[in-house]
N, CA, C and O of each residue as an XYZ file, in Angstrom:
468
protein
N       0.816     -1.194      0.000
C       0.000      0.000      0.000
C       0.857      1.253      0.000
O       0.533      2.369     -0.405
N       2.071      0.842      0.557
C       2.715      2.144      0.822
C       3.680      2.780     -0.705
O       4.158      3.896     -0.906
N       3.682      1.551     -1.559
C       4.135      1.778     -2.823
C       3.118      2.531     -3.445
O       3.446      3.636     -3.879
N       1.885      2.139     -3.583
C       0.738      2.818     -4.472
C       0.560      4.257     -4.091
O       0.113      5.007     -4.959
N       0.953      4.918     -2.478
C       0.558      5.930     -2.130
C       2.046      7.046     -2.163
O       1.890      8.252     -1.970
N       3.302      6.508     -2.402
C       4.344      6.808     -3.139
C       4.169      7.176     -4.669
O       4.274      8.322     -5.107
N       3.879      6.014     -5.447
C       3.484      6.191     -6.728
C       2.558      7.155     -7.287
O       2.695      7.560     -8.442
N       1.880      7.435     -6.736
C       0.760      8.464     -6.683
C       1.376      9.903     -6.517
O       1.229     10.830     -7.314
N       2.055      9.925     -5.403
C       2.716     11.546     -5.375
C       3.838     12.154     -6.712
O       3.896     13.233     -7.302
N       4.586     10.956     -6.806
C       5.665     10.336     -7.899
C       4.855     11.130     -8.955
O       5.270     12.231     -9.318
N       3.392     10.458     -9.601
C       3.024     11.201    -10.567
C       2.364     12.297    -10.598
O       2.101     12.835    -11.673
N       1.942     12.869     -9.289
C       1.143     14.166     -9.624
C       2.346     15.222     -9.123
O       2.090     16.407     -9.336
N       3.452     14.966     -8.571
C       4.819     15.442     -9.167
C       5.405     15.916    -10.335
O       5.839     16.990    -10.753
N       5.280     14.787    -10.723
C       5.212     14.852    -12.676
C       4.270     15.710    -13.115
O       4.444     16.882    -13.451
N       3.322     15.128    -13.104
C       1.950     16.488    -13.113
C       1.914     17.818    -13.207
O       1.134     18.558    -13.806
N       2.945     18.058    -12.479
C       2.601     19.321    -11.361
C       3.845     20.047    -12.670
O       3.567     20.813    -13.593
N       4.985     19.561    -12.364
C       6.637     20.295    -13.593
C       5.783     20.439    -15.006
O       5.741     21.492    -15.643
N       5.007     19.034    -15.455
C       4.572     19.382    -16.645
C       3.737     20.795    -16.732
O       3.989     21.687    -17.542
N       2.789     20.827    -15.833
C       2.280     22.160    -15.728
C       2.996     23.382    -15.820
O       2.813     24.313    -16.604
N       3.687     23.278    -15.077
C       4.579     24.384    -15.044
C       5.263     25.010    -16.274
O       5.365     26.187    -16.621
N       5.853     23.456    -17.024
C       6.837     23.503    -18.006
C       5.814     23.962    -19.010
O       6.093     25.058    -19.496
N       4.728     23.424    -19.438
C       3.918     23.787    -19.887
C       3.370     25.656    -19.896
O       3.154     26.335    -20.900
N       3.316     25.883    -19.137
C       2.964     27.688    -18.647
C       4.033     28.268    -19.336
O       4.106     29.210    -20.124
N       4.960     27.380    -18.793
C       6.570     28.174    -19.163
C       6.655     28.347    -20.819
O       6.984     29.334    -21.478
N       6.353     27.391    -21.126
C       6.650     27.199    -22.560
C       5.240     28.231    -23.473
O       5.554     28.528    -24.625
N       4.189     28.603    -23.129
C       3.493     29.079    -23.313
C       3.672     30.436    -23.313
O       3.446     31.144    -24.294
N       4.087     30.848    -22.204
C       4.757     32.511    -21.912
C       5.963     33.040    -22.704
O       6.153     34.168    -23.160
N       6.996     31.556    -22.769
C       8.029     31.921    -23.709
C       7.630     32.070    -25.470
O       8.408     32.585    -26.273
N       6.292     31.516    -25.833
C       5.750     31.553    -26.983
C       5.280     33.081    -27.395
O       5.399     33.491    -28.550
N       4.799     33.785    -26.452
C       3.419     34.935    -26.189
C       4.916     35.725    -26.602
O       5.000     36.292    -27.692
N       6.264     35.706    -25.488
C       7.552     36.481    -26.016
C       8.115     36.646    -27.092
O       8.490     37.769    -27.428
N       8.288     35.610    -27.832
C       8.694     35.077    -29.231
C       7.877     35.626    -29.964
O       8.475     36.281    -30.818
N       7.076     35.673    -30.035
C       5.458     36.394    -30.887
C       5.358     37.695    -30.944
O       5.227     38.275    -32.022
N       5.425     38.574    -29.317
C       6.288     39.406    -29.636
C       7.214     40.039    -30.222
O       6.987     41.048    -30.890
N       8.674     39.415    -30.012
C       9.540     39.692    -30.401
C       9.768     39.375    -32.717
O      10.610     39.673    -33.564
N       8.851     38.880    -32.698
C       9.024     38.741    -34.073
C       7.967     39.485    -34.356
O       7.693     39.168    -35.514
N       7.174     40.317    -33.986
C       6.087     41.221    -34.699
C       6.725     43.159    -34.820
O       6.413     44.160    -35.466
N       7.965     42.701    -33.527
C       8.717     43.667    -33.627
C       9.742     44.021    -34.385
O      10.031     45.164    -34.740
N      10.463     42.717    -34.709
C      11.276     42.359    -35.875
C      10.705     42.843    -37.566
O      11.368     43.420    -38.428
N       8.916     42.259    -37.659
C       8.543     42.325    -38.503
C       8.533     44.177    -38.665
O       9.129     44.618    -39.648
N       8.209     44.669    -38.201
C       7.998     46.277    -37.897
C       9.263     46.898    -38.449
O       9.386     47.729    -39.348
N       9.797     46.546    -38.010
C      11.354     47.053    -38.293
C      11.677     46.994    -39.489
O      11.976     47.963    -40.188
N      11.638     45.666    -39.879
C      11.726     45.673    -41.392
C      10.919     46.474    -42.358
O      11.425     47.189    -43.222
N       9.769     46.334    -42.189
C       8.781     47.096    -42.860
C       8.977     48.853    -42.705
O       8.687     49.772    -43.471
N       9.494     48.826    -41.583
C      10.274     50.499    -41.414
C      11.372     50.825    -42.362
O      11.393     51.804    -43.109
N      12.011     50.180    -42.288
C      13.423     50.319    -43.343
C      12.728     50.037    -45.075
O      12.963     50.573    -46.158
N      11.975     49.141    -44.720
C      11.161     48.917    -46.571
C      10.521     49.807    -47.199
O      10.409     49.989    -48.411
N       9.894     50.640    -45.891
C       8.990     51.757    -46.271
C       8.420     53.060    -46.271
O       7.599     53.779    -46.841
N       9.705     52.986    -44.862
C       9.851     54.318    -44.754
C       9.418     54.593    -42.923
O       8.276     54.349    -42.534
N      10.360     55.045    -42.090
C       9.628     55.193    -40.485
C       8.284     55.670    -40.348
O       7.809     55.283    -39.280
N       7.458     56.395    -41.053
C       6.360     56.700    -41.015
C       5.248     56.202    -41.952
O       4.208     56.816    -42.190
N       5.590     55.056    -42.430
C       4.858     54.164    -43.026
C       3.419     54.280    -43.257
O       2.687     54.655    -44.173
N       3.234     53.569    -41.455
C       2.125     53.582    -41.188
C       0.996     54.885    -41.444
O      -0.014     54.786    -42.140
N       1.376     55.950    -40.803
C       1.088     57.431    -40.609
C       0.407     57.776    -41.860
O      -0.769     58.028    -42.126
N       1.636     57.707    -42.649
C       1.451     58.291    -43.882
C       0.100     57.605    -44.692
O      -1.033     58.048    -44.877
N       0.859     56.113    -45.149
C      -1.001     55.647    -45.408
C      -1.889     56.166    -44.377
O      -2.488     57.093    -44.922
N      -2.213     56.077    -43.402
C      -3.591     56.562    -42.314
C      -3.750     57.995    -43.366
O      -4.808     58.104    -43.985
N      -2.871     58.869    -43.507
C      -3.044     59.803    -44.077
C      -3.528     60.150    -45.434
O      -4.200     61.093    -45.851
N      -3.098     59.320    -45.890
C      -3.466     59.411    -47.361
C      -5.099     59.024    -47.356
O      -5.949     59.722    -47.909
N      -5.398     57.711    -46.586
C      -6.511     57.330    -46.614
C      -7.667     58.270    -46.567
O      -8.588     58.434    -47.368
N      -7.358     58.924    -45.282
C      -7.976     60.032    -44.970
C      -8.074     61.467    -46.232
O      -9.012     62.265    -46.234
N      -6.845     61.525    -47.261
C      -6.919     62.545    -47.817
C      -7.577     62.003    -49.051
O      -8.210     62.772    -49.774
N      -7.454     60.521    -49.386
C      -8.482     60.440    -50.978
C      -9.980     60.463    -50.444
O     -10.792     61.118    -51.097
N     -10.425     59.754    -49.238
C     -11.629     60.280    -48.951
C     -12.147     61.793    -49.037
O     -13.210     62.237    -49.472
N     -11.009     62.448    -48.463
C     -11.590     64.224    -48.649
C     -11.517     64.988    -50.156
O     -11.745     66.135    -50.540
N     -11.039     63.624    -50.862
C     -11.060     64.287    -52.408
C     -12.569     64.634    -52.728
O     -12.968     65.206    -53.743
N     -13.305     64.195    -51.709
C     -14.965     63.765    -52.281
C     -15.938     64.362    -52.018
O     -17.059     64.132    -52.473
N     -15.465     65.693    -50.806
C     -15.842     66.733    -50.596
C     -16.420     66.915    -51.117
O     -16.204     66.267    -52.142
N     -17.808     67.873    -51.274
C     -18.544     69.151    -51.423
C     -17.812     70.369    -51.910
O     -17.927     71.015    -52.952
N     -16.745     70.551    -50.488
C     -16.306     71.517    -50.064
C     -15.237     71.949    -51.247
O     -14.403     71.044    -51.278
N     -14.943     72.852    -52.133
C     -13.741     73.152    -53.040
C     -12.215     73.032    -52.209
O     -11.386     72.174    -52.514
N     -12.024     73.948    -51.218
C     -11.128     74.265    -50.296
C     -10.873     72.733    -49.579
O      -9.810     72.299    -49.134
N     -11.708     72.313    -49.603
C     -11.153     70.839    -49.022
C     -10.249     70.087    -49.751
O      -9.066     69.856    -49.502
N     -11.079     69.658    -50.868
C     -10.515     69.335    -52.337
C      -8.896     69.589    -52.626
O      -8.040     68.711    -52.731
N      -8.694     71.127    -52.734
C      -7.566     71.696    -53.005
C      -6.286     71.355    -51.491
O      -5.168     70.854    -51.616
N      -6.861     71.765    -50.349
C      -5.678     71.210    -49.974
C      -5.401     69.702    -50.021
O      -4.273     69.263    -50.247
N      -6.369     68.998    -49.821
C      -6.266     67.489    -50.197
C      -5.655     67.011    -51.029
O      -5.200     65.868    -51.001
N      -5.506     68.057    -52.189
C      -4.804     67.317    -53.578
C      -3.497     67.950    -53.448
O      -2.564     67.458    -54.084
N      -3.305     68.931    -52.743
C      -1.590     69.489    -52.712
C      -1.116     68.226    -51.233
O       0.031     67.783    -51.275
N      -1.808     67.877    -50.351
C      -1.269     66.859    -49.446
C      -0.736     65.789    -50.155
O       0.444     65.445    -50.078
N      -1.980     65.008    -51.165
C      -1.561     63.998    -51.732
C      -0.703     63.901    -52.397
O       0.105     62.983    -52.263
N      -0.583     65.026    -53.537
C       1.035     65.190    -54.463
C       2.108     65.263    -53.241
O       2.871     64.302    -53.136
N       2.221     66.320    -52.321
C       3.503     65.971    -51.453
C       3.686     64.774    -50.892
O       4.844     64.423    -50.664
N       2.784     64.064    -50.618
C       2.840     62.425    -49.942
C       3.326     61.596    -50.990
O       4.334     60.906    -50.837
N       2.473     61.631    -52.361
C       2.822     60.640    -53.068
C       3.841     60.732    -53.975
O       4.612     59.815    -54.260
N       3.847     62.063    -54.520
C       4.897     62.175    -55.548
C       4.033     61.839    -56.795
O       4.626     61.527    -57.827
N       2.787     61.878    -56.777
C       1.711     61.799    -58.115
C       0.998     62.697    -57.809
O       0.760     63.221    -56.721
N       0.549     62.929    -59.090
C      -0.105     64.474    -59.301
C      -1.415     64.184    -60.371
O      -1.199     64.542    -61.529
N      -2.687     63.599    -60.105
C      -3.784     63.052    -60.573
C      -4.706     63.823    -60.431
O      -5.793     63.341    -60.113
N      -4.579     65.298    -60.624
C      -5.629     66.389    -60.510
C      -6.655     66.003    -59.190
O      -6.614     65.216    -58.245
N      -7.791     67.252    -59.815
C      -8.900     67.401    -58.794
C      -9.847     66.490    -58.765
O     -10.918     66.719    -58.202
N      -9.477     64.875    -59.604
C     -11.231     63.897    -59.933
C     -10.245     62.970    -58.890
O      -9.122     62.476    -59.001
N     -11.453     63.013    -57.637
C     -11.107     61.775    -56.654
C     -11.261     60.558    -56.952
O     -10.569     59.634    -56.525
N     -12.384     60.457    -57.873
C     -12.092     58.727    -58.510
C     -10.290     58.379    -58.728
O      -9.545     57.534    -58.231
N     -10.147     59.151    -59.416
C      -8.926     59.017    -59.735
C      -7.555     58.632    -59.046
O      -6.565     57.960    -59.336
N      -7.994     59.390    -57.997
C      -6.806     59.198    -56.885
C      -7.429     57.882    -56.205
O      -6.652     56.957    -55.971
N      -8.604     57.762    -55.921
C      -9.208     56.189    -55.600
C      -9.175     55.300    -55.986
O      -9.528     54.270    -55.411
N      -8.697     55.398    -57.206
C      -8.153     54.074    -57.801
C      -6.847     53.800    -57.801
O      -6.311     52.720    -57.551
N      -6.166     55.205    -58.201
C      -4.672     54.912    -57.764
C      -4.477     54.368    -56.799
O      -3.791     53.351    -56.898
N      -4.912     54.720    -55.590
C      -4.477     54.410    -53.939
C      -5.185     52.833    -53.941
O      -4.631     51.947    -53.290
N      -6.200     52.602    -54.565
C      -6.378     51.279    -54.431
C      -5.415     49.990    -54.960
O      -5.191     48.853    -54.543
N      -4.965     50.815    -56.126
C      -4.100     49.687    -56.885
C      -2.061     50.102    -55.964
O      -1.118     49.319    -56.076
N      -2.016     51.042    -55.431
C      -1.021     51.013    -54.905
C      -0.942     51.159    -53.394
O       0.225     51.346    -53.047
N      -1.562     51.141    -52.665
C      -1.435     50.965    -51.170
C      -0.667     50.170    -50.743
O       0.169     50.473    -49.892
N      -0.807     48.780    -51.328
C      -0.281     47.721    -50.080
C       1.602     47.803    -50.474
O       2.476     47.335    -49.745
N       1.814     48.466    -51.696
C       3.393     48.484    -52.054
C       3.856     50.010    -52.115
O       4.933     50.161    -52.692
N       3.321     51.035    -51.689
C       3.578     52.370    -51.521
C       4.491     52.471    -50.457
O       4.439     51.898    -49.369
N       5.374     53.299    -50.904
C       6.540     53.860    -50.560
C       7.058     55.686    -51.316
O       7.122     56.232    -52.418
N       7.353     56.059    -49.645
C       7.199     57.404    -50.155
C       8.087     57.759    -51.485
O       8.978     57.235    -52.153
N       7.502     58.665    -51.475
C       8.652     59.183    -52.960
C      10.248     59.591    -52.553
O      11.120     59.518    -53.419
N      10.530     59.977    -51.328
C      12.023     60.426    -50.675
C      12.625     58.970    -51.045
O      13.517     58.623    -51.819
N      11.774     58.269    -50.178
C      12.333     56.840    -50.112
C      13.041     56.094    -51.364
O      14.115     55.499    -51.459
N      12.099     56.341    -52.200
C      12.120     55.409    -53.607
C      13.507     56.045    -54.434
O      14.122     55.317    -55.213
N      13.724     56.774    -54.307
C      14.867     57.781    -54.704
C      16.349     57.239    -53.672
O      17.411     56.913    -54.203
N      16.157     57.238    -52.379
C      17.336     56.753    -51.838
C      17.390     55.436    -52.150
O      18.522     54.992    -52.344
N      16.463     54.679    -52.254
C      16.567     53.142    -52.091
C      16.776     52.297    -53.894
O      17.265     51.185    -54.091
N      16.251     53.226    -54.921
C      16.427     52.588    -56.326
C      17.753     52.676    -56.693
O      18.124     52.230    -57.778
């Protein structure tokens, strides 16, 4: 009896490290996951420029305001977008809406494209 009640602690011993090791290995995953989304960032910084992100948010925001009502909206919207993009697609927001659609996901500023070609 006294083996079975040995054996018993023996495995919820075991039990117990696997758990642990288990947590452990889980937390060290959540780090790693981390650490490579930061990696990924980085790269995509150097690919595209430190303000990457920004800049699309921006643009997004400025082909929508191509669509204005407003004239004065329009106009600075389209002098933002030429300085952002380095394209110059007049005052028809379709226009720039399609551009930005077909080039978003590989846009890179115009400074950039110049140091980096």
């Amino acid at each position: 009896m006294d083996d079975s009640i040995g054996f018993q602690r023996l495995v919820a011993a075991a039990l117990a490290l696997l758990f642990v090791y288990a947590a452990w290995l889980t937390r060290m995953q959540g780090r790693l996951r981390e650490h490579m989304l930061d990696l990924l960032e980085d790269v995509l910084k150097v690919f595209y420029g430190p303000n990457f992100r920004r800049e699309r948010e921006a643009i997004d925001i400025l082909v929508k305001a191509m669509d204005s009502e407003n004239p004065s909206v329009r106009t600075a919207s389209r002098e933002h977008l030429v300085r952002l993009t380095g394209e110059d697609l007049g005052a028809d927001g379709t226009a720039w809406a399609d551009w930005w659609s077909d080039h978003r996901s590989t846009f890179r500023s115009p400074g950039l494209r110049v140091r980096n070609s």
